[in-house]
C-alpha positions as CSV (number, residue, x, y, z in Angstrom):
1,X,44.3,-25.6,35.2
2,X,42.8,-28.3,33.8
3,X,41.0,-28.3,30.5
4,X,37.4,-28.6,31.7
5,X,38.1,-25.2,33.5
6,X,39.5,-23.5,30.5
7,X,36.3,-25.0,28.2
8,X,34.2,-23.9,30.8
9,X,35.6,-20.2,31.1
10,X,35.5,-19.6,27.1
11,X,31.8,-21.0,26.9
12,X,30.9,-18.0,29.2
13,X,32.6,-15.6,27.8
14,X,30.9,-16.8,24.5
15,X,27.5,-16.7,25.7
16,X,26.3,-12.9,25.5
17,X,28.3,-12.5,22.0
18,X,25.8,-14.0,19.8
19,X,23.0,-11.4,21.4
20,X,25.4,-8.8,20.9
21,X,26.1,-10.0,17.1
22,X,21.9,-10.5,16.4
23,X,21.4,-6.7,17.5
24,X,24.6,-5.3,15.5
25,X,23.3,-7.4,12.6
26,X,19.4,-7.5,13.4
27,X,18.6,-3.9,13.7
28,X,20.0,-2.3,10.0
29,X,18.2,-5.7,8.7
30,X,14.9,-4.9,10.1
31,X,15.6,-1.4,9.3
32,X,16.2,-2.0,5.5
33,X,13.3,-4.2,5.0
34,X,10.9,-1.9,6.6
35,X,12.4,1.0,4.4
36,X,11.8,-1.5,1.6
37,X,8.4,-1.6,2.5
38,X,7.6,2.1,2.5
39,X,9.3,2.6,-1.0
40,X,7.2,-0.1,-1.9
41,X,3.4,1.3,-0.9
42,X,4.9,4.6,-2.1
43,X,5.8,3.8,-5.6
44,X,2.3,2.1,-5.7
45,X,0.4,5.2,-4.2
46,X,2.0,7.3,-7.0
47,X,1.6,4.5,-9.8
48,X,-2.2,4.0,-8.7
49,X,-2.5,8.0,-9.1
50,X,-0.6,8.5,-12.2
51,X,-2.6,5.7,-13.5
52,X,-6.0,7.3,-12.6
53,X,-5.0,11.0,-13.6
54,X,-4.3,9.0,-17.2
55,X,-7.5,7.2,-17.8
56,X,-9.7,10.1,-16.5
57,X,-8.0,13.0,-18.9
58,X,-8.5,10.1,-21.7
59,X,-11.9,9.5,-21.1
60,X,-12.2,13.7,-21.1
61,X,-10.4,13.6,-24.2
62,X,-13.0,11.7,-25.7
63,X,-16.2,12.4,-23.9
64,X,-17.6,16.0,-23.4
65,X,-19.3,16.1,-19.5
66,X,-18.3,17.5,-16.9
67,X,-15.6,17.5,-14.0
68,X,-18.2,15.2,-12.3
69,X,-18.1,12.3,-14.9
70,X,-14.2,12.9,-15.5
71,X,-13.7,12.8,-11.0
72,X,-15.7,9.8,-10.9
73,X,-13.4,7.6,-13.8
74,X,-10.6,8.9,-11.4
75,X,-12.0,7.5,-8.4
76,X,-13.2,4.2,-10.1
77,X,-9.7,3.5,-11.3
78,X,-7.7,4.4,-8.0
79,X,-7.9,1.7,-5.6
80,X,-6.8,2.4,-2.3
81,X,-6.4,6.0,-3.0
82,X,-9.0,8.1,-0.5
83,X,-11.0,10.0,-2.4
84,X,-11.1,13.0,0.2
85,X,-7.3,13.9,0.5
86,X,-6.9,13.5,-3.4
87,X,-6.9,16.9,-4.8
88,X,-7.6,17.4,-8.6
89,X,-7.2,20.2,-10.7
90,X,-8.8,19.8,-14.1
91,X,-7.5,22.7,-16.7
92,X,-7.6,22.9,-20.8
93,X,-6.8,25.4,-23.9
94,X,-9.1,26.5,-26.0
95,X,-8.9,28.4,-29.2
96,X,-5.8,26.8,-30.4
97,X,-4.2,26.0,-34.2
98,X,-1.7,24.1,-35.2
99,X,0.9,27.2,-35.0
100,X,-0.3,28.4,-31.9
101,X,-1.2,27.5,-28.6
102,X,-4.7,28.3,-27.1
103,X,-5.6,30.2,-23.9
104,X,-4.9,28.3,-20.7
105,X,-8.6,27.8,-18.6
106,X,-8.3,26.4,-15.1
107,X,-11.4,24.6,-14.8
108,X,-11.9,23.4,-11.3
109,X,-9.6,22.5,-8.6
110,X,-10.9,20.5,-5.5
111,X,-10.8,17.3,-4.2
112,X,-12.0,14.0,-5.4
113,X,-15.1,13.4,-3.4
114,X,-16.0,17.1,-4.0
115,X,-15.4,16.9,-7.4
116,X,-17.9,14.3,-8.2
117,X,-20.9,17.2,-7.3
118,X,-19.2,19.8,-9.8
119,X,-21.1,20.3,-13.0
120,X,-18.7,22.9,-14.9
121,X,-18.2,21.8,-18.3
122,X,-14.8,19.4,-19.1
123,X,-12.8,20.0,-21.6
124,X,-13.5,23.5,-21.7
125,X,-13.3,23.6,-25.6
126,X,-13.7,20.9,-28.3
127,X,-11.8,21.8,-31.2
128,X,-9.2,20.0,-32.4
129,X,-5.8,21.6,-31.4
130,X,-7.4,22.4,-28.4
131,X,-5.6,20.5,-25.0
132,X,-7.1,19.3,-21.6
133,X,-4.8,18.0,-18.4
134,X,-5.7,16.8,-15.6
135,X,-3.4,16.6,-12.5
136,X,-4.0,15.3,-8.8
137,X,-1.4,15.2,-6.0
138,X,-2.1,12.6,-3.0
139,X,-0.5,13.0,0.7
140,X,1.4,9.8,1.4
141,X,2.5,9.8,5.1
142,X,5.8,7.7,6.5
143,X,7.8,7.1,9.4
144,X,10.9,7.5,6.8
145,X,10.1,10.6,5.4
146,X,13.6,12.0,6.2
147,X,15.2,9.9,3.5
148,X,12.7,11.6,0.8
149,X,14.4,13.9,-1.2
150,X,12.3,16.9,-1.3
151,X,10.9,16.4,2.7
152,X,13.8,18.3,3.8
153,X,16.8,17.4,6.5
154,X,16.0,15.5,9.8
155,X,12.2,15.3,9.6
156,X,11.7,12.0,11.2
157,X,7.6,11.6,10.6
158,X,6.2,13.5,7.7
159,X,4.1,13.6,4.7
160,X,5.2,13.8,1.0
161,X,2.8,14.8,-1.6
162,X,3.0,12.6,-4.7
163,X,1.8,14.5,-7.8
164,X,0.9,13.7,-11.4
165,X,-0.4,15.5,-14.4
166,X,-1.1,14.3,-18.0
167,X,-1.8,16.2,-20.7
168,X,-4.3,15.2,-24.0
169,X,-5.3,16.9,-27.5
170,X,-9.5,16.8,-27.6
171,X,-10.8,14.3,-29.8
């Protein structure tokens, strides 16, 4: 054999290798970065919430009105978040001291964009050692759900409800 044959031969055997290599290597690669992705948008739907819940239990903290006034600081301050699968729940303590706590008052509990209409009075008291919190949980739905810790096993396409509550003294 001559050595054009023997180049010739190896080239083709070559050939369909580096496809081969691109989809052993290219698929986990695409893989991670679109798992990087969905972490992504799903720390910043819980950080825009958490955010949010905080400046509308401050402003409550501060303000006497209603569930309306403290639902629509929520909803100015989440961008990106839609106001009709954001659930609320806005409870407080009233009749507390500095020894002991008050009795626990669940206020309201709806969504956001339902939330805006209700007029029941937030915080439910206004003394001093009295406490309001406001919490909201928000669906946030993914193709990677399975690798979310508390989605359960094997779940390929699912929905994880991101939650968080904050808690403030009246002033």
């Amino acid at each position: 054999m001559t050595r054009r044959r023997v180049r010739a031969r190896s080239r083709r055997r070559v050939r369909g290798s580096q496809m081969i290599e691109f989809l052993l290597v290219g698929i986990p690669v695409l893989f991670a970065i679109l798992a990087i992705v969905q972490v992504s948008l799903g720390m910043f739907t819980y950080n825009t919430l958490a955010s949010a819940v905080d400046v509308g239990t401050r402003y409550a903290s501060i303000h006497t009105g209603t569930v309306g006034t403290v639902a629509q600081q929520i909803v100015n301050n989440s961008p990106g978040l839609v106001p009709t699968k954001l659930t609320l729940t806005f409870s407080g303590t009233t009749g507390g001291t500095s020894t002991t706590a008050g009795t626990l008052t669940t206020v309201a509990t709806c969504t956001a964009s339902a939330c805006l209409a209700n007029a029941a009075a937030f915080p439910p008291g206004s003394a001093f050692y009295d406490t309001l919190t406001v919490s909201g949980t928000y669906p946030f739905a993914t193709p990677f759900a399975m690798f979310w810790p508390t989605v359960g096993p094997m779940k390929l396409a699912g929905t994880v409800n991101l939650g968080a509550a904050t808690t403030q003294l009246v002033q």
